[in-house]
C-alpha positions as CSV (number, residue, x, y, z in Angstrom):
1,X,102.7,113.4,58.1
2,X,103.3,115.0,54.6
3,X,103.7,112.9,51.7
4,X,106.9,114.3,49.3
5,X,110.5,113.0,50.3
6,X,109.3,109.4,51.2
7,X,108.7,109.4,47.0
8,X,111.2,111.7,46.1
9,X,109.4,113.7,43.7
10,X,107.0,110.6,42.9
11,X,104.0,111.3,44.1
12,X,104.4,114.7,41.4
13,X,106.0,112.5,38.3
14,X,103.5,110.1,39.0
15,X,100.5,111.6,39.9
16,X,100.6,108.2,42.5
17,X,98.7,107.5,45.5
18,X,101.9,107.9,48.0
19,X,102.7,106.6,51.4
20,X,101.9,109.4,54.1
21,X,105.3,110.2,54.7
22,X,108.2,113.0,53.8
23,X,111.3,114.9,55.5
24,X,110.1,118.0,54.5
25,X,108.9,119.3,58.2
26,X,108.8,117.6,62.0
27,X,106.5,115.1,60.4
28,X,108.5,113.7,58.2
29,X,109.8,110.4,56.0
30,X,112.2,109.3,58.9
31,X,108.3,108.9,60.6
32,X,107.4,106.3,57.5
33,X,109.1,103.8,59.6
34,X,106.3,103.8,62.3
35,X,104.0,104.4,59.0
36,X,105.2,101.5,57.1
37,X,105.4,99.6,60.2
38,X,101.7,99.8,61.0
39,X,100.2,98.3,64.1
40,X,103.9,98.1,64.7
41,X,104.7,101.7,64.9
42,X,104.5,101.6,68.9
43,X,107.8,99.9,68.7
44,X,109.5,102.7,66.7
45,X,111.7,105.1,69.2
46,X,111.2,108.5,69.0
47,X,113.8,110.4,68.0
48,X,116.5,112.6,65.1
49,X,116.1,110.0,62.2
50,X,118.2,110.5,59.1
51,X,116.4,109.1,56.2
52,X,117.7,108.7,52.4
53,X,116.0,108.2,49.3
54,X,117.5,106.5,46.4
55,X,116.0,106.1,42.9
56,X,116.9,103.2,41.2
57,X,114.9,103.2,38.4
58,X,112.3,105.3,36.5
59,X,110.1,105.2,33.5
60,X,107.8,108.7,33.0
61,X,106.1,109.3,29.8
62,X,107.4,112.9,28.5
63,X,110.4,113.5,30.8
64,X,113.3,113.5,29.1
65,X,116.3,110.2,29.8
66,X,118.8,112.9,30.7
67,X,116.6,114.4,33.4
68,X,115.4,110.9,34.6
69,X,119.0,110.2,35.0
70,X,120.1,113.5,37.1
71,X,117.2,112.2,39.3
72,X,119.0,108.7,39.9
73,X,122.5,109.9,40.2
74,X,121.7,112.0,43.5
75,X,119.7,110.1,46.4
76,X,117.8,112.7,48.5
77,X,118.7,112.4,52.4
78,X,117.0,114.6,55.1
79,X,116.7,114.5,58.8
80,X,113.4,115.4,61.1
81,X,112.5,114.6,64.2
82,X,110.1,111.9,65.0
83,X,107.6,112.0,68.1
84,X,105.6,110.0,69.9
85,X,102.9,111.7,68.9
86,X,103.9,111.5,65.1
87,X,104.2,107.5,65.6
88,X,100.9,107.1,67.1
89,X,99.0,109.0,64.7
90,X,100.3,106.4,61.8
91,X,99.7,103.1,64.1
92,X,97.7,102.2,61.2
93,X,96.6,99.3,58.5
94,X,96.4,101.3,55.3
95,X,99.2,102.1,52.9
96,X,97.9,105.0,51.2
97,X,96.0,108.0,52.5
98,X,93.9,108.5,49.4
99,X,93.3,112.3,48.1
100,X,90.4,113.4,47.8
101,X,88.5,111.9,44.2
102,X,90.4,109.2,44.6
103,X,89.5,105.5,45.4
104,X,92.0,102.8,46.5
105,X,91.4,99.0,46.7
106,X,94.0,96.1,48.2
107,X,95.1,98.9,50.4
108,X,97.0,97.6,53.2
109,X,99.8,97.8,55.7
110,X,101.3,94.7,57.5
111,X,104.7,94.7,60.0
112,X,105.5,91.7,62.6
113,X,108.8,90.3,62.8
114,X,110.7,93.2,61.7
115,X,109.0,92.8,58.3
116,X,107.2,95.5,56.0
117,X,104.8,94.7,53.5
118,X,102.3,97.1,52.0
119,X,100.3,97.4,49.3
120,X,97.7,99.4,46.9
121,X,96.0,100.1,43.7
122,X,94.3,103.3,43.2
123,X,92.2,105.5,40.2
124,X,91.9,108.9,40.4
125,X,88.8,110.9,39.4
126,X,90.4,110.9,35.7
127,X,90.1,107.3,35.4
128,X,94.6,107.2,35.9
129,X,95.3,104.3,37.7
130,X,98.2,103.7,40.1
131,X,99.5,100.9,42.0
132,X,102.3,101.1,45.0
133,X,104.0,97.7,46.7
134,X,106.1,97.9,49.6
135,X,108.0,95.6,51.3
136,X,110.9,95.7,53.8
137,X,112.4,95.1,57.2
138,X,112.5,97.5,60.9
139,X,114.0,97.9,63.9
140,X,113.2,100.3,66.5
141,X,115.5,102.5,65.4
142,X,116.0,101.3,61.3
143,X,114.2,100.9,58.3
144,X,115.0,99.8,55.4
145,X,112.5,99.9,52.3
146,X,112.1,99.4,48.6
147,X,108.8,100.8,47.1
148,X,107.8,100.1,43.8
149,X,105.2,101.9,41.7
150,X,103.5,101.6,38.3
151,X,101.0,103.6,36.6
152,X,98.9,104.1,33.6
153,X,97.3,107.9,32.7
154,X,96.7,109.9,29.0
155,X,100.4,110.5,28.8
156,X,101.3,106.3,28.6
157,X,102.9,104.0,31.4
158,X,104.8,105.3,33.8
159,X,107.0,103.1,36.9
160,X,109.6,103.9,39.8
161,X,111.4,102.1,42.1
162,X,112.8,103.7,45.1
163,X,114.8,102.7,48.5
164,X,114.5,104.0,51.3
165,X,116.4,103.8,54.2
166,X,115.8,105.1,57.9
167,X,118.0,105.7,61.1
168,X,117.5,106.7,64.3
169,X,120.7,109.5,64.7
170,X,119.9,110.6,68.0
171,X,117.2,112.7,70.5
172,X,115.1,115.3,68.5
173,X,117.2,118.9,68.0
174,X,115.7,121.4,69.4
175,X,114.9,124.5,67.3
């Protein structure tokens, strides 16, 4: 899985460690479900998921309020298709797939009960340190998140919360 949508341009603005998941190809944010949902992901249907992406708040050092705004006025939705294949290979416990030069502690992934909760803290080879919390609720075919990061770098503190929710719409399109 890629890493952009799921963020919505956070992973850039932030220079964040960021949840393996996006919308930008077949493996994309609508597959952060099974992601988020760790150990949990087998119960995650394959399928068309919708996903959209909605910034409620933002705090980047440099960026200017009227351009943080245009950012929050307009949640992001995309649709991909979501495989078995995709859902197994993120049947996992970690939040964060950390790039490379980059080390992550507390990093974890729970789901049971139709619960989310995830977490991690992270420094990058410049000494920038980042920290992501996720919590939220599935179904087989929902999700429904609210991720929260913060970070420090040279440029001052920076923070974003974003929600993120996920629906099963159907059988994959065919292309």
């Amino acid at each position: 899985m890629t890493r952009s949508m799921i963020l919505a341009g956070a992973a850039a603005l932030l220079a964040a460690c960021s949840p393996p998941a996006s919308t930008t190809n077949a493996n994309g944010a609508t597959a952060s479900a099974p992601a988020a949902a760790g150990g949990a992901a087998t119960s995650i249907r394959p399928g068309q998921y919708r996903t959209t992406v909605t910034i409620v708040s933002m705090s980047i050092p440099g960026v200017p309020q009227s351009q943080l705004q245009a950012m929050q006025a307009q949640p992001q939705t995309d649709e991909d298709c979501v495989t078995s294949g995709d859902i197994s290979d993120l049947a996992r416990k970690s939040l964060i797939d950390a790039d490379e030069g980059e080390t992550c502690t507390d990093n974890h992934m729970n789901a049971a009960n139709g619960r989310i909760e995830g977490a991690a803290n992270c420094t990058n080879a410049d000494g920038d340190t980042h920290s992501m919390h996720i919590t939220g609720g599935y179904t087989p075919t929902h999700m429904d998140m609210d991720v929260t990061m913060t970070g420090q770098s040279a440029a001052g503190q920076m923070s974003q919360h974003i929600r993120m929710v996920t629906d099963r719409i159907g059988e994959c399109v065919a292309h």
